[in-house]
N, C-alpha and C positions, 0 to 999 in steps of 0.2 A: 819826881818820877824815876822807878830802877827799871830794867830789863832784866828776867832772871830767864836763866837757861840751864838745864841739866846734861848732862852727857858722861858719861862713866864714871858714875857714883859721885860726881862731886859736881857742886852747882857752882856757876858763873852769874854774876851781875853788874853790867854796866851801870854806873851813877853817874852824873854829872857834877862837876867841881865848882867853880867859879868860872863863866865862860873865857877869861883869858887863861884859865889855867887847862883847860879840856876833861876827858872823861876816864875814869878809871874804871878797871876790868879788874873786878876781885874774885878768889877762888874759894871756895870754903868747903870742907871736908863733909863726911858724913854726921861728925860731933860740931858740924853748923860753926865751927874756925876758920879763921881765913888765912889761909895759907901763903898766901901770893897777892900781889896786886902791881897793875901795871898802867902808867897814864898812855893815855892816847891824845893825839891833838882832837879828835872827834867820834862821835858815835859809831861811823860810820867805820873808824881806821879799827877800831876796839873789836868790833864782829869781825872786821876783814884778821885780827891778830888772833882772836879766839879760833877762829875757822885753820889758820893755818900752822899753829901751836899746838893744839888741842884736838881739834875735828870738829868743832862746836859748829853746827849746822846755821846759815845763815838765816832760816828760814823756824828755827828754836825759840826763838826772845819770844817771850811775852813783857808785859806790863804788869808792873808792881805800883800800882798808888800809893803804898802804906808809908 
């Protein structure tokens, strides 16, 4: 399961690792590259680093199943 979230043209998506290893926050452009990515110990740290890095609205995630 991903979290995606968009916020000034370029989308975010939380995925999760290996549970000891925690969740990464990837960025991807408008040509869908990913530019960036950053591990978090957890879901929850990932929104709180998008939120204050970016602006990314905590309240943004949806759920990706694919």
């Amino acid at each position: 399961m991903k979290l995606i979230a968009k916020h000034n043209n370029l989308k975010f998506v939380i995925e999760a690792d290996l549970p000891e290893v925690g969740f990464y926050l990837y960025i991807f452009n408008l040509d869908n590259e990913c530019i960036a990515d950053y591990l978090q110990d957890t879901e929850i740290m990932a929104k709180e680093f998008a939120l204050e890095e970016f602006g990314v609205s905590i309240n943004s995630w949806n759920t990706d199943f694919s």
